[in-house]
N, CA, C and O of each residue as an XYZ file, in Angstrom:
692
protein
N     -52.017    101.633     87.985
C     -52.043    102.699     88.961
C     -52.822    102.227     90.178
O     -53.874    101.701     89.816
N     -52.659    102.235     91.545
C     -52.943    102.015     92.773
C     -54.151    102.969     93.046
O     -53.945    104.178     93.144
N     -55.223    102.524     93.152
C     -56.519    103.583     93.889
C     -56.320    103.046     94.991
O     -56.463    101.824     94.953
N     -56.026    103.494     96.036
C     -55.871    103.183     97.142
C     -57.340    103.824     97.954
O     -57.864    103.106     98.805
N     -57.912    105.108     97.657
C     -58.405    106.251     98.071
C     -59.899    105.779     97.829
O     -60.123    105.594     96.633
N     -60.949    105.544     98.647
C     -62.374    105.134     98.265
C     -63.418    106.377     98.845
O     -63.268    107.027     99.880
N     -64.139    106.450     98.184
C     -65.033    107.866     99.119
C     -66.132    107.179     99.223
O     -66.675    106.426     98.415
N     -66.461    107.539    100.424
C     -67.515    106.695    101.149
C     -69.106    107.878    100.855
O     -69.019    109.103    100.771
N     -69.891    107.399    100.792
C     -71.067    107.954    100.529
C     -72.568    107.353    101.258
O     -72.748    106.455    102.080
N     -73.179    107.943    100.811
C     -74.578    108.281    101.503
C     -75.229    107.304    100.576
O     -74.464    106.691     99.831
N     -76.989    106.961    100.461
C     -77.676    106.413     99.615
C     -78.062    107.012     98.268
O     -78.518    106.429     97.284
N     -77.697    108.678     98.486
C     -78.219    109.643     97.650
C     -76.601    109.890     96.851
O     -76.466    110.822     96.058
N     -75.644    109.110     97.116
C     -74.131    109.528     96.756
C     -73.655    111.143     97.111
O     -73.077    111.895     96.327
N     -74.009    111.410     98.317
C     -73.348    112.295     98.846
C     -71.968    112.071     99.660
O     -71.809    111.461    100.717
N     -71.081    112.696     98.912
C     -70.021    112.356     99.819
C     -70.074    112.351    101.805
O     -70.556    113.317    102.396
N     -69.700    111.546    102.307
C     -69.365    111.429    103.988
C     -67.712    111.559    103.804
O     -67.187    112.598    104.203
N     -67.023    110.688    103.303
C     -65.512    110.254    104.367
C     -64.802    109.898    103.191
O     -65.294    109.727    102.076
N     -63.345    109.777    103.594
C     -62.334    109.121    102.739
C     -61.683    107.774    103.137
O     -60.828    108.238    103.891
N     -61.502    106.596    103.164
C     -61.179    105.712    103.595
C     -60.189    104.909    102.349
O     -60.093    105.209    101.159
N     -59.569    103.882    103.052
C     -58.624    103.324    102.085
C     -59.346    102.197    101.439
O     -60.450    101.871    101.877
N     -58.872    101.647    100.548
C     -59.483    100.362     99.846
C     -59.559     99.750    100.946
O     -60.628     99.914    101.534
N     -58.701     99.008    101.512
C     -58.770     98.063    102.639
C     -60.050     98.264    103.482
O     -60.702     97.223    103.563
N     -60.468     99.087    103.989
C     -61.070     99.542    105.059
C     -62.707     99.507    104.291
O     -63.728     98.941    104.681
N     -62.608     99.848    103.794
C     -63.827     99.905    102.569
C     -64.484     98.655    102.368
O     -65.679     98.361    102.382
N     -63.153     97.786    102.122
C     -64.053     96.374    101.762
C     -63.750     95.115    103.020
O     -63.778     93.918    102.734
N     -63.508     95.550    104.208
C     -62.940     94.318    105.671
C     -64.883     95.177    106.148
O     -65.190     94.890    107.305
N     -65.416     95.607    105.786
C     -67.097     95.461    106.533
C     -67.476     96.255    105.327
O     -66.751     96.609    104.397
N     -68.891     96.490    105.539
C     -69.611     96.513    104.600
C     -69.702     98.361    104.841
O     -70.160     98.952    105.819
N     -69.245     98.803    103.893
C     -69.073    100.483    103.683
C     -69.488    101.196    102.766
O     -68.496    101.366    102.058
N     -70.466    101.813    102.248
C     -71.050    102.468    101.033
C     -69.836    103.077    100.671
O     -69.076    103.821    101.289
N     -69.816    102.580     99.485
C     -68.837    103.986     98.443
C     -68.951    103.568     96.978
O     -69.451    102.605     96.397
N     -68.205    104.815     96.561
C     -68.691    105.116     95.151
C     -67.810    104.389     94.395
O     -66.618    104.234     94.663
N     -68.729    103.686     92.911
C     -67.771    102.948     92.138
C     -68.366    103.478     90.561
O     -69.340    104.200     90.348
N     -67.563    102.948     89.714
C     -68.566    102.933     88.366
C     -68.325    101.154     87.232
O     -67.962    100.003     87.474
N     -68.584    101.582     86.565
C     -69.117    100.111     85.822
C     -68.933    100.940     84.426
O     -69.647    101.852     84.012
N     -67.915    100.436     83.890
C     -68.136    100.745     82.301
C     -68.563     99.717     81.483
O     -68.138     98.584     81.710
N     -69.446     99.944     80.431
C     -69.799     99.135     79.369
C     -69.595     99.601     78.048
O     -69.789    100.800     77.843
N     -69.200     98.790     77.012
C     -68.830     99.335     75.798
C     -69.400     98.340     74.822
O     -69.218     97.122     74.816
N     -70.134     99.082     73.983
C     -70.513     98.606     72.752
C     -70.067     98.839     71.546
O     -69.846    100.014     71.252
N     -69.853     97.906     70.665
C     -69.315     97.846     69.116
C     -70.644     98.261     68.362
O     -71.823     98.281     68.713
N     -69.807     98.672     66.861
C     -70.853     98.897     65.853
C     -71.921     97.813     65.090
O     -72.770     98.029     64.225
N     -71.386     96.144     66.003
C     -71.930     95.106     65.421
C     -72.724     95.038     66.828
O     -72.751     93.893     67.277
N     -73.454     96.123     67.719
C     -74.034     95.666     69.221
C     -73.749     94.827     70.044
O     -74.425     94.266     70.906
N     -72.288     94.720     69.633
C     -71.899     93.700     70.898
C     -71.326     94.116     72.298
O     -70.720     95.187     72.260
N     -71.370     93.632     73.270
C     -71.109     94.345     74.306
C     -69.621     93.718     74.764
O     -69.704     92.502     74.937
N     -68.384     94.220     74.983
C     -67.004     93.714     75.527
C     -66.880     93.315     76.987
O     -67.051     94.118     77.905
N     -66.581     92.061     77.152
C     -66.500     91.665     78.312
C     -65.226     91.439     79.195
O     -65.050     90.222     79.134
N     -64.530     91.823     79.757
C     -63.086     91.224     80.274
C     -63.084     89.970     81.346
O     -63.495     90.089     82.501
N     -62.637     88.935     80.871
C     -62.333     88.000     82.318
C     -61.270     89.042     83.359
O     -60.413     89.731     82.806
N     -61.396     89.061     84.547
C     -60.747     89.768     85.464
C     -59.471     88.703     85.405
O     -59.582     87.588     84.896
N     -57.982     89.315     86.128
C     -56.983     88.717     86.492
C     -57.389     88.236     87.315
O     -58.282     88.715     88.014
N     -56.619     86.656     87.556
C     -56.634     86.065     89.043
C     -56.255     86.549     90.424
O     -56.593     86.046     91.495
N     -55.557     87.524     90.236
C     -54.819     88.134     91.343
C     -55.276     89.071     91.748
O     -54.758     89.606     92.728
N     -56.764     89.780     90.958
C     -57.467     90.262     92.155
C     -58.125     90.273     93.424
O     -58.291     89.238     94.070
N     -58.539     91.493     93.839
C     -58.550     90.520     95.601
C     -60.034     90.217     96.027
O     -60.445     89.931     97.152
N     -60.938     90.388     94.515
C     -61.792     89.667     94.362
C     -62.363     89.202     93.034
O     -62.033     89.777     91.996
N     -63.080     88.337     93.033
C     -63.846     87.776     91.393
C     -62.528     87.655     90.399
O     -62.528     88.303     89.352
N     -61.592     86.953     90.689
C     -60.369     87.002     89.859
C     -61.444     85.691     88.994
O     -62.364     85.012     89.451
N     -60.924     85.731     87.811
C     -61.023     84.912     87.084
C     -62.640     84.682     86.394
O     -62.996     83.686     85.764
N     -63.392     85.766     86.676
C     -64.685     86.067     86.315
C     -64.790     87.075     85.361
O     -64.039     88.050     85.347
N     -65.900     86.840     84.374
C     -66.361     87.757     83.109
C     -67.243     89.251     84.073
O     -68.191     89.252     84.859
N     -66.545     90.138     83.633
C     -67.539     91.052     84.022
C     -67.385     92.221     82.862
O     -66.954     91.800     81.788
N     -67.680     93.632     82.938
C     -67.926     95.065     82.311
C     -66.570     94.845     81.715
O     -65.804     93.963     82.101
N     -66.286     95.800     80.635
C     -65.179     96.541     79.893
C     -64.072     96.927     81.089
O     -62.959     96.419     80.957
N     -64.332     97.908     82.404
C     -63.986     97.994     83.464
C     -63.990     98.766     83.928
O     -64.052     99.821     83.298
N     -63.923     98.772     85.467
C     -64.923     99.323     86.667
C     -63.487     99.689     87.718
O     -62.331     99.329     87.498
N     -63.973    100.483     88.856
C     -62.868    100.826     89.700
C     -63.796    102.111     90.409
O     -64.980    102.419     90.270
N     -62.871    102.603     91.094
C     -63.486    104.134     92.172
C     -62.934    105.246     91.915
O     -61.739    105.512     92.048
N     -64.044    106.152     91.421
C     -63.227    107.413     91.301
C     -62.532    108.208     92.422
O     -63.033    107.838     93.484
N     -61.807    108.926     92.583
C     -61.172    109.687     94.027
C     -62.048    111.194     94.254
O     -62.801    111.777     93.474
N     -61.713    111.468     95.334
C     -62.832    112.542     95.871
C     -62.695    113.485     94.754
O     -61.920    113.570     93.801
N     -63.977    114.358     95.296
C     -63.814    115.680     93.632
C     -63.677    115.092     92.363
O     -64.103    115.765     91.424
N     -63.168    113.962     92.106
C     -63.333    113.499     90.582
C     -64.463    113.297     90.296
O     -65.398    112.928     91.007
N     -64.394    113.670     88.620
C     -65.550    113.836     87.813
C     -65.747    111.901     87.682
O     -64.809    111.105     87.625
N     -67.296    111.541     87.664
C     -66.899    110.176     87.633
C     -66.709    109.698     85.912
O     -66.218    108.630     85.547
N     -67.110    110.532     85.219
C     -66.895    110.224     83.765
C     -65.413    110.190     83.172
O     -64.911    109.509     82.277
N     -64.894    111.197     84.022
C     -63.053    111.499     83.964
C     -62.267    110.107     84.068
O     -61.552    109.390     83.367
N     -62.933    110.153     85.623
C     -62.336    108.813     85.986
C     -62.600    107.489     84.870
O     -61.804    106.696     84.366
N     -63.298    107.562     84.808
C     -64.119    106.507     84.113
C     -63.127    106.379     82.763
O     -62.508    105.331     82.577
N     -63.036    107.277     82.024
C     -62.150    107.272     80.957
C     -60.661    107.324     81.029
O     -59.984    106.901     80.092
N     -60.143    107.812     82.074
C     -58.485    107.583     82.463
C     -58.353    105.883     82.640
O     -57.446    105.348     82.002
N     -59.291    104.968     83.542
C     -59.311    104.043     83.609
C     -59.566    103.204     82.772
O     -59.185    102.044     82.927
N     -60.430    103.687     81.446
C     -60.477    102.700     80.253
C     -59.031    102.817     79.491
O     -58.597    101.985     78.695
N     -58.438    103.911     79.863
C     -56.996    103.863     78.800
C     -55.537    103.090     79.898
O     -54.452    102.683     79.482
N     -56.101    103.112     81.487
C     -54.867    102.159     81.708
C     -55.236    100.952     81.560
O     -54.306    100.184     81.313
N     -56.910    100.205     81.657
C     -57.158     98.802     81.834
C     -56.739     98.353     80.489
O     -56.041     97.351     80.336
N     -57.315     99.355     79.154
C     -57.898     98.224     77.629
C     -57.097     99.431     76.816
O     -57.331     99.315     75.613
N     -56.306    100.449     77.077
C     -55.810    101.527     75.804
C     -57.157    101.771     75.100
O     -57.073    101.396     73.930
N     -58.104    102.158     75.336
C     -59.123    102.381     75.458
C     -59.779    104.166     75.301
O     -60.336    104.541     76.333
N     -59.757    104.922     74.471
C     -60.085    106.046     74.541
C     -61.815    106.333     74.138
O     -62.015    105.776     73.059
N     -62.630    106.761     74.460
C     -64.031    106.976     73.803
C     -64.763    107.947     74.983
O     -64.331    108.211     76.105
N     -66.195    108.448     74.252
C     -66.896    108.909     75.106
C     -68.066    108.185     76.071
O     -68.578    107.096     75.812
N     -68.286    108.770     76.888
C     -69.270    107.772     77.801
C     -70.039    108.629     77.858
O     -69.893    109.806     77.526
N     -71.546    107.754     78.582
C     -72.373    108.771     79.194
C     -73.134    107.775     80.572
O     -73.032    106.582     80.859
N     -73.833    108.819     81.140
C     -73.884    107.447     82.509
C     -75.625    107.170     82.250
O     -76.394    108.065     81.899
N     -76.037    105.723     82.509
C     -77.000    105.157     82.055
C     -77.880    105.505     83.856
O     -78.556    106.470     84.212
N     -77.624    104.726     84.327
C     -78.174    104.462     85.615
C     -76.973    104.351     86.448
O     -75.773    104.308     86.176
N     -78.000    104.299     88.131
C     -76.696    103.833     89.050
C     -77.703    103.362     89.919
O     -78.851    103.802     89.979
N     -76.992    102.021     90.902
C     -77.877    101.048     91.318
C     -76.822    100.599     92.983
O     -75.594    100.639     93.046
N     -77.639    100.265     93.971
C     -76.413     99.719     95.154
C     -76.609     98.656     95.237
O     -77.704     98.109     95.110
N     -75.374     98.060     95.512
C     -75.682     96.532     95.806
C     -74.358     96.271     97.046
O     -73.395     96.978     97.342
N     -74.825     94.941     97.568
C     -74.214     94.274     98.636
C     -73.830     93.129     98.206
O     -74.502     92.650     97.292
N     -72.585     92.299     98.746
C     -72.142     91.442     98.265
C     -71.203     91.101     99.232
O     -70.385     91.910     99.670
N     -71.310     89.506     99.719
C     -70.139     88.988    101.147
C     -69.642     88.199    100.223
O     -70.298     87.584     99.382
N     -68.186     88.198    100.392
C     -67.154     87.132     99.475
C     -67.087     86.320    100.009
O     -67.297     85.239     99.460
N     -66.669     86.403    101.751
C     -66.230     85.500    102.461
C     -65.615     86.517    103.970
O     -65.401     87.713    103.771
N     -65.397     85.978    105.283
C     -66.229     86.240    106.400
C     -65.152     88.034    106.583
O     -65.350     88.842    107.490
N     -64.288     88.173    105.652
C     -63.316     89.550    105.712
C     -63.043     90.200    104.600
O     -61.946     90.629    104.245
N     -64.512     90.298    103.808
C     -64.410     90.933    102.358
C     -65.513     91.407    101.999
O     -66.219     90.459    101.655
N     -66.153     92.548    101.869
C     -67.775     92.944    101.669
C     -67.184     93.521    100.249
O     -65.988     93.755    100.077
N     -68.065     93.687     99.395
C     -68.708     94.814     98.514
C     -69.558     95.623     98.275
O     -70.518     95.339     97.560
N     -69.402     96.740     98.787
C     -71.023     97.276     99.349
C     -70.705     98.834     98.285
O     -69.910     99.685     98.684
N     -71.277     98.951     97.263
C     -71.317    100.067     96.228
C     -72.584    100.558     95.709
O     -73.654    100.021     95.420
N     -72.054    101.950     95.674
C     -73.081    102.674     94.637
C     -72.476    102.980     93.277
O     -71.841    104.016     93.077
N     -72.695    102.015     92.306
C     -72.522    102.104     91.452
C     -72.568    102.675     89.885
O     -73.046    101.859     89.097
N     -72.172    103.872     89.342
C     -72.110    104.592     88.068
C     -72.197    103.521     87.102
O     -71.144    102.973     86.777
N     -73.287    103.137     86.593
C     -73.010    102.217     84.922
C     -73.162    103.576     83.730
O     -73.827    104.592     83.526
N     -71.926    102.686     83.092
C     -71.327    103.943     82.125
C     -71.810    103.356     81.026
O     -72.774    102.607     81.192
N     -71.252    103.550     79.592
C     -71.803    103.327     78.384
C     -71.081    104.135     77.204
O     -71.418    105.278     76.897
N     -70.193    103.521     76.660
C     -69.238    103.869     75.603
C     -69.662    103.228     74.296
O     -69.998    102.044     74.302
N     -69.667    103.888     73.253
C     -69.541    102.978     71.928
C     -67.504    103.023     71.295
O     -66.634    103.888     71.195
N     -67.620    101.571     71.038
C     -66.140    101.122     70.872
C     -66.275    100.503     69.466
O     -67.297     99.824     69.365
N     -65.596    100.552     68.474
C     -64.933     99.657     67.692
C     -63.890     98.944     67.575
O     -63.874     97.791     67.144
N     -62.827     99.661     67.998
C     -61.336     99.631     67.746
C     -60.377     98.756     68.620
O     -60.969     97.861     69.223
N     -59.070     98.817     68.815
C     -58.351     97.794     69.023
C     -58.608     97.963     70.628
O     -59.081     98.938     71.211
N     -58.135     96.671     71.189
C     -58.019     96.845     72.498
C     -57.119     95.648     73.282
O     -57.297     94.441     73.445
N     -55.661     96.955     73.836
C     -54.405     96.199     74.284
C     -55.256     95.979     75.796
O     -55.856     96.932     76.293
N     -55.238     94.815     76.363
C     -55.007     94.296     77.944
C     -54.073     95.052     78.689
O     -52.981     95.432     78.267
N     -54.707     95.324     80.201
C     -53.280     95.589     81.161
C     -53.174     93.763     81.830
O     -53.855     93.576     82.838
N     -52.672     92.987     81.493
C     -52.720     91.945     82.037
C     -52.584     92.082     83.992
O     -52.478     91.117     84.750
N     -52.613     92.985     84.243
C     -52.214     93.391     85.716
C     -53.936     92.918     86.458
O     -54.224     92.216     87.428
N     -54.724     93.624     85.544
C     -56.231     94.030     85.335
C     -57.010     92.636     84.634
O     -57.448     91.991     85.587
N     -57.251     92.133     83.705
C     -57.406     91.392     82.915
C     -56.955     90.209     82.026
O     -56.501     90.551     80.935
N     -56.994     88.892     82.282
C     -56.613     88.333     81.247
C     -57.270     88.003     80.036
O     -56.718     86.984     79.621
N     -58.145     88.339     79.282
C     -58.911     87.743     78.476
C     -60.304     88.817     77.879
O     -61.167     89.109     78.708
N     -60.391     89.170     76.921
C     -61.458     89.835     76.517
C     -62.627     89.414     75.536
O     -62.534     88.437     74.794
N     -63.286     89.904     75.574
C     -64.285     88.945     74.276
C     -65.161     90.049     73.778
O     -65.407     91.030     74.480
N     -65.742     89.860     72.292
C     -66.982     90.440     72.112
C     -67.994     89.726     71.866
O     -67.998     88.885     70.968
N     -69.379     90.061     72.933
C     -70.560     88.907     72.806
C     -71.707     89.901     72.331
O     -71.708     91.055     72.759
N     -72.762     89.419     71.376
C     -73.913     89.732     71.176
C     -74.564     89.581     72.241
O     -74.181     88.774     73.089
N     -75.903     90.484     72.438
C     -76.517     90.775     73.706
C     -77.562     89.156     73.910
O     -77.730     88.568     74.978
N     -77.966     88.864     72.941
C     -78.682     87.705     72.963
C     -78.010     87.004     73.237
O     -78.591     86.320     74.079
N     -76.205     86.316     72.970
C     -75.828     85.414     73.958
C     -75.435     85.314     75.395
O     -75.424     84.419     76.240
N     -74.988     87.102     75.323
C     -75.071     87.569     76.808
C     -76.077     87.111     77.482
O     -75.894     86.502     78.536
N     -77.332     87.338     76.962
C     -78.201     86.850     77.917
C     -78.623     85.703     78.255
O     -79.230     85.440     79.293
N     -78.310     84.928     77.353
C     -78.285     83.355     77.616
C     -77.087     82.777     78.412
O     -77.163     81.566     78.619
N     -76.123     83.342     78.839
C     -75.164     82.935     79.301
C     -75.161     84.026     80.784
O     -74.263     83.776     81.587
N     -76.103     85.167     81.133
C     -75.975     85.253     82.304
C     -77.301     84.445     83.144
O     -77.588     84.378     84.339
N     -77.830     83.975     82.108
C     -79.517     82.902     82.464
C     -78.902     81.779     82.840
O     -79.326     81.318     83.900
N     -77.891     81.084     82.230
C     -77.745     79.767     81.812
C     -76.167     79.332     83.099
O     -75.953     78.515     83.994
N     -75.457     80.421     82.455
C     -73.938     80.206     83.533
C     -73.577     81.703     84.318
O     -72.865     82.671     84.052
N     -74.366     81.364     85.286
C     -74.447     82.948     86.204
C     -73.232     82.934     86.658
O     -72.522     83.928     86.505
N     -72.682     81.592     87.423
C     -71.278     81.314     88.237
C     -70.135     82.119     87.448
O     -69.343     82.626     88.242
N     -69.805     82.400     85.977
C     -68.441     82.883     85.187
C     -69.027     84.361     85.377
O     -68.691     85.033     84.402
N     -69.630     84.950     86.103
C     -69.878     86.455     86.099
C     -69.396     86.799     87.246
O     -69.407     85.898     88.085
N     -68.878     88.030     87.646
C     -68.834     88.917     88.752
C     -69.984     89.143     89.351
O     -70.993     88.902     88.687
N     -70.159     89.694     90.845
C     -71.781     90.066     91.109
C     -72.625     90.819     90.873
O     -73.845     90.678     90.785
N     -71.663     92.062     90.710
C     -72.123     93.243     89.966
C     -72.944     93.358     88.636
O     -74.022     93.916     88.428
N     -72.070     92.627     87.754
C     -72.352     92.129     86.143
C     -73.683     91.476     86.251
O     -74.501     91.248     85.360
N     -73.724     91.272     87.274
C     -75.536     89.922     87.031
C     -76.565     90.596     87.354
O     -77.677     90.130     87.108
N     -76.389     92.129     88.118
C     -77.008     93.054     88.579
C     -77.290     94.087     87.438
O     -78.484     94.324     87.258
N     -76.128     94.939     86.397
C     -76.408     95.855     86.156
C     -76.485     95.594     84.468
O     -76.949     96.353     83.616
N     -75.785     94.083     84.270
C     -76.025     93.253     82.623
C     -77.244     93.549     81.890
O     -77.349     93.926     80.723
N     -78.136     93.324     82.741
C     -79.387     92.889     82.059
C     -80.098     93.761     81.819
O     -80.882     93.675     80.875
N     -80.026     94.912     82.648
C     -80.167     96.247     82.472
C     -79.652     97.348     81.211
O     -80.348     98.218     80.688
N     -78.158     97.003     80.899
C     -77.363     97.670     79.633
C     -78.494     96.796     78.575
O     -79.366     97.347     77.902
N     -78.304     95.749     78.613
C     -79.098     94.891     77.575
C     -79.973     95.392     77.101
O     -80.034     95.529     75.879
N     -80.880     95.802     77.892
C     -82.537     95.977     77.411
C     -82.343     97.434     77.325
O     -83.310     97.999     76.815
N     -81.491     98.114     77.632
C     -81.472     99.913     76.724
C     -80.893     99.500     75.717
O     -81.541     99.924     74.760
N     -79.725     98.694     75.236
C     -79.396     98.569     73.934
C     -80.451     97.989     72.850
O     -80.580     98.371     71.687
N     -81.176     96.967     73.522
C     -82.214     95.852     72.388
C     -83.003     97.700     72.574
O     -82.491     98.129     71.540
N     -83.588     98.598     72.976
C     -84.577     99.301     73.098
C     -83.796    100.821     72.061
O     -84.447    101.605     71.370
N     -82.765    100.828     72.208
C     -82.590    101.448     71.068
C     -82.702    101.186     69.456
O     -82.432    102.088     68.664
């Protein structure tokens, strides 16, 4: 499904404006995103390599998966419609934190979000939208963390930001 639709926001995530994807990410534009994370009953956390053919971080490990909710959407709604087109994916979430970050790809591509990190517990099967993802994995948090210490480069930017964070509420539960 095409999100074309980005809502632009404040520092406090108050809605301002509606703008298109495009426009959102050609300069640096606050808007709202979320970050799902999902954990198994063995504490492992699911990671997806992104498709190459995204129009950014193709081919990088990041969250279960992430995207923008549309105006008036609930972001938990969203959040869960999008785990069942990325991974067939059904569960409950709840939202952990939310954090902004900035990010230049290259001299006509910003990422500039306020980001929802979500938090699902998962066991069960999980089909790919290969559109979205090629590749999934389940990692224990201790190698997670040795591998966002050790090989930061196979992560998204986001993931290196809000990782380490899921981590240490899971080791703290």
């Amino acid at each position: 499904m095409l999100r074309n639709e980005i809502v632009c926001v404040d520092i406090f995530d108050n809605e301002l404006k509606i703008v298109t994807k495009e426009q959102a990410h050609v300069k640096p534009i606050l808007h709202r995103a979320f970050s799902v994370f999902l954990v198994n009953d063995k504490k492992e956390i699911l990671i997806q390599k992104r498709a190459y053919n995204k129009y950014h971080s193709g081919g990088l490990w990041a969250n279960a998966c992430c995207s923008h909710p549309k105006s008036k959407e609930d972001v938990l709604i969203s959040a869960q419609n999008r785990l069942m087109e990325e991974l067939n994916i059904s569960c409950n979430l709840k939202e952990l934190f939310t954090f902004i970050y900035l990010n230049k790809f290259n001299d006509a591509l910003f990422e500039y979000e306020l980001d929802h990190v979500l938090l699902g517990e998962y066991s069960g099967e999980v089909v790919l939208n290969e559109e979205e993802a090629i590749e999934y994995r389940w990692v224990g948090l201790k190698e997670l963390s040795n591998e966002l210490l050790n090989q930061p480069n196979k992560f998204a930017s986001w993931f290196l930001i809000c990782a380490p964070r899921v981590i240490k509420i899971l080791l703290d539960c």
